[in-house]
C-alpha angles and dihedrals in degrees: 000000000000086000089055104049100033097038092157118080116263109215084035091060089044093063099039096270127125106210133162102245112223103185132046115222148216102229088197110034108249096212090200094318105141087196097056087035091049090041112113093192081058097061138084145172126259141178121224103182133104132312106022105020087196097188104028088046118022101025087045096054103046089057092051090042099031094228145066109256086197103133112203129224096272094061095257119109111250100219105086089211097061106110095238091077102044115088120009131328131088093330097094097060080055120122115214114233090212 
């Protein structure tokens, strides 16, 4: 069903791209939870193919890190939560995009 109505890939989309999404994803990992697993709002579409592998690669990475390691076009990372923008250093001359 998620395939079918978000057949564009989510965190592709999010960054200009327009990429088939292949998987469909547990925004917030269900660790067994049949409510989070059953749980439509929690899921999203993803693609898995070359060259972004947006779920195997990217979503993978930010729950073992905690954090996106995505850098935007202005050479700061994009996730707030990325350590190179907590503390000092460059991050206050940042601009939110928001």
């Amino acid at each position: 069903m998620r395939l079918a109505a978000e057949p564009l890939c989510r965190m592709c989309g999010a960054e200009g791209r327009i990429t088939p999404a292949t998987v469909v994803d547990h925004i917030v990992r269900h660790n067994g939870s049949e409510a989070l697993f059953f749980d439509y709002e929690n899921t999203q579409s993803l693609c898995d193919a070359a060259p972004w592998r947006c779920h195997s690669s990217r979503k993978q990475s930010i729950e073992r890190r905690g954090f996106d390691t995505t850098i935007g076009v202005d050479g700061w990372p994009l996730d707030a939560r990325h350590p190179g923008l907590s503390g000092g250093g460059g991050s206050a001359f940042r601009v939110d995009r928001a």
